[in-house]
C-alpha positions in Angstrom: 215.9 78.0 49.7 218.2 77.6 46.7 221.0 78.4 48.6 220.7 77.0 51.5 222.5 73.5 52.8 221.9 70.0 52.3 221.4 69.4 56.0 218.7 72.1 55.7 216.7 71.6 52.4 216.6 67.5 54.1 214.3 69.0 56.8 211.9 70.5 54.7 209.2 68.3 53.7 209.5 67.1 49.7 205.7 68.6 49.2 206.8 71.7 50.7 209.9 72.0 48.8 207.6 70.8 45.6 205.3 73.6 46.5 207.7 76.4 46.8 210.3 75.4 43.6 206.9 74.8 41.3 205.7 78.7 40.9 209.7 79.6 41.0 210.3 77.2 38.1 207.7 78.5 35.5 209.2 81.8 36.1 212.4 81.0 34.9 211.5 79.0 32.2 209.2 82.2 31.0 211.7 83.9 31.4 214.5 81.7 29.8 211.8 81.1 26.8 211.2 85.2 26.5 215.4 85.7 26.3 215.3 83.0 23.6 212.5 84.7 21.9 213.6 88.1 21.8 217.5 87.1 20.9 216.0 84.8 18.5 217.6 86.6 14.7 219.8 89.0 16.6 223.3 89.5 16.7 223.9 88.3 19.8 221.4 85.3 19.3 224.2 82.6 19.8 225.6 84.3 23.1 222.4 84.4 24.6 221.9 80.7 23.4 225.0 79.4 25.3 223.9 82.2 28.8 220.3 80.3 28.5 221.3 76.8 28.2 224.1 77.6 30.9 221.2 78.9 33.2 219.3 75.8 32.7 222.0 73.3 33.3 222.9 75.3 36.3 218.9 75.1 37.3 218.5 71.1 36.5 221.5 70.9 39.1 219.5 73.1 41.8 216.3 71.0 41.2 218.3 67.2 41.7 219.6 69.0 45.0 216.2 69.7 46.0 214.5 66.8 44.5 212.5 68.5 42.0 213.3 66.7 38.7 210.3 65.9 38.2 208.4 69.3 38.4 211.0 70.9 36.0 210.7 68.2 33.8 206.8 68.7 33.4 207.0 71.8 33.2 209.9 72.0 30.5 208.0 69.1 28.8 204.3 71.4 29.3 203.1 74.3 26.7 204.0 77.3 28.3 201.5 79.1 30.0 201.1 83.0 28.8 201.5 85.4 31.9 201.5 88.6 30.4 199.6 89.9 27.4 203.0 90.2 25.1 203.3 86.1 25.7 199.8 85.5 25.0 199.8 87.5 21.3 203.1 85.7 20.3 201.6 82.0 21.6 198.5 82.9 19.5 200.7 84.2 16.1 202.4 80.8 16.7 199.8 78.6 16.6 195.8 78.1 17.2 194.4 78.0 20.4 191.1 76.9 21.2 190.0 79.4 23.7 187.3 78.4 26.7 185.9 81.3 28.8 183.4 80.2 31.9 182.0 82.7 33.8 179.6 81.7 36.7 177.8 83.9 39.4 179.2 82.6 43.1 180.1 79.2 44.6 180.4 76.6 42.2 181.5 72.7 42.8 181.3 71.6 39.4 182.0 72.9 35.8 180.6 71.2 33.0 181.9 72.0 29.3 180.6 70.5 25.7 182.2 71.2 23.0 180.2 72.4 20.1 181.6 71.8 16.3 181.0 75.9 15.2 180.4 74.6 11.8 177.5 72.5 13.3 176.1 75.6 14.8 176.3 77.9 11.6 174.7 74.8 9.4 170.7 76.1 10.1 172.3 79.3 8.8 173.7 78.1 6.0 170.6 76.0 5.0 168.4 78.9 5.6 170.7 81.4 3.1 170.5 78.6 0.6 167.2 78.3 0.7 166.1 81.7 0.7 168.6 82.3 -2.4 166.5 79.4 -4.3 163.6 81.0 -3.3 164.3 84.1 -4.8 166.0 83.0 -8.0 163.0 80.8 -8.4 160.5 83.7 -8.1 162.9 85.8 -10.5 162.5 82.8 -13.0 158.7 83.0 -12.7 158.4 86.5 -12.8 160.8 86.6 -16.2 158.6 83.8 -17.9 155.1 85.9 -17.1 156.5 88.9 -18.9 156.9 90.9 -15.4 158.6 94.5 -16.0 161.7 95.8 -14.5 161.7 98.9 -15.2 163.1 99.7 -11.0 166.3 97.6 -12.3 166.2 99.2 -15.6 166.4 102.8 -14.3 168.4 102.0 -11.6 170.2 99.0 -12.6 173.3 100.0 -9.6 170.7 99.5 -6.9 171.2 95.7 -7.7 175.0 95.6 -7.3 174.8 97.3 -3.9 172.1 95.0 -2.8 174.3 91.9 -4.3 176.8 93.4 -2.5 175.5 93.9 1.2 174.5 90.3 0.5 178.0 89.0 0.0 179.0 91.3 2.5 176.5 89.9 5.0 176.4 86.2 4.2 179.1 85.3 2.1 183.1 85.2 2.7 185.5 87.5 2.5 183.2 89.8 3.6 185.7 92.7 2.5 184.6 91.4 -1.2 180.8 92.5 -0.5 182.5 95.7 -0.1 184.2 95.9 -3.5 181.3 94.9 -5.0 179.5 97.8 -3.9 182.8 100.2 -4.7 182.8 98.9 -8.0 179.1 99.4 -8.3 179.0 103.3 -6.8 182.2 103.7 -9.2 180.1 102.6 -12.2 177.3 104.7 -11.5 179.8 107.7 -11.3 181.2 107.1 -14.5 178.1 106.7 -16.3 176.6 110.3 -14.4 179.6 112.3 -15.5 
């Protein structure tokens, strides 16, 4: 259809030719948006530059023939839309995306989304950790001021850095640091048995 006469492309009808030049035109702007990305630091980065922007001059001329300004201009204008894996890793290194999944189980007419704030959802969490830390120091307190014994933490006084650590691990952030508390922990205790 790109090549094909004036006299020709006039008898097509403008939603037909619409239809046709709209799937054609987010392929070549992919594709003109990959060369760019991959020439992007190279040595021949500025040649491919000038081949690109001579492509797309040469393609806003075969969309005014057909009438299509419009579509390539939204979609030069839109946020590209990933097609392959490779362009949906380098879209999400480039910036966030908020990502919606729906899944439904046969017909449906109507799809209804809410958003949820995520840290709305964690708050009872939070609230519940905090509480269940004041708990426990609280008990500790009483237990220290009614003369209780700890021998357990005396004789094995590295159980409580691992258990301090699979808390932070489990409840706390970075959860790698849990992780070095209990390495740091394990290494003491080997130290001190050697």
């Amino acid at each position: 259809m790109v090549d094909l006469d004036t006299d020709v492309v006039t008898e097509q009808g403008a939603d037909e030719i619409a239809r046709w030049y709209r799937p054609w035109a987010e392929r070549f702007l992919r594709a003109s948006r990959a060369v760019q990305r991959h020439a992007t630091g190279t040595r021949r980065g500025g040649e491919a530059q000038t081949e690109v922007e001579a492509t797309r001059a040469e393609q806003r001329g075969v969309a005014q023939r057909l009438g299509t300004t419009s579509v390539l201009a939204e979609l030069s204008s839109a946020a590209p839309h990933p097609s392959e894996p490779a362009e949906l890793w380098h879209q999400g290194l480039g910036q966030k995306v908020a990502v919606t999944r729906a899944m439904t189980q046969g017909k449906m007419h109507r799809l209804r989304l809410r958003y949820e704030n995520p840290q709305e959802i964690d708050l009872p969490w939070r609230l519940t950790a905090a509480l269940l830390l004041a708990l426990a120091a609280g008990v500790l307190v009483v237990a220290i001021r009614r003369g209780a014994s700890f021998d357990l933490l005396v004789r094995w006084p590295h159980a409580l850095g691992v258990a301090g650590g699979l808390f932070w691990w489990l409840f706390l952030t970075p959860s790698a640091g849990g992780w070095v508390v209990i390495a740091f922990t394990l290494g003491m205790l080997i130290r001190r048995n050697q």
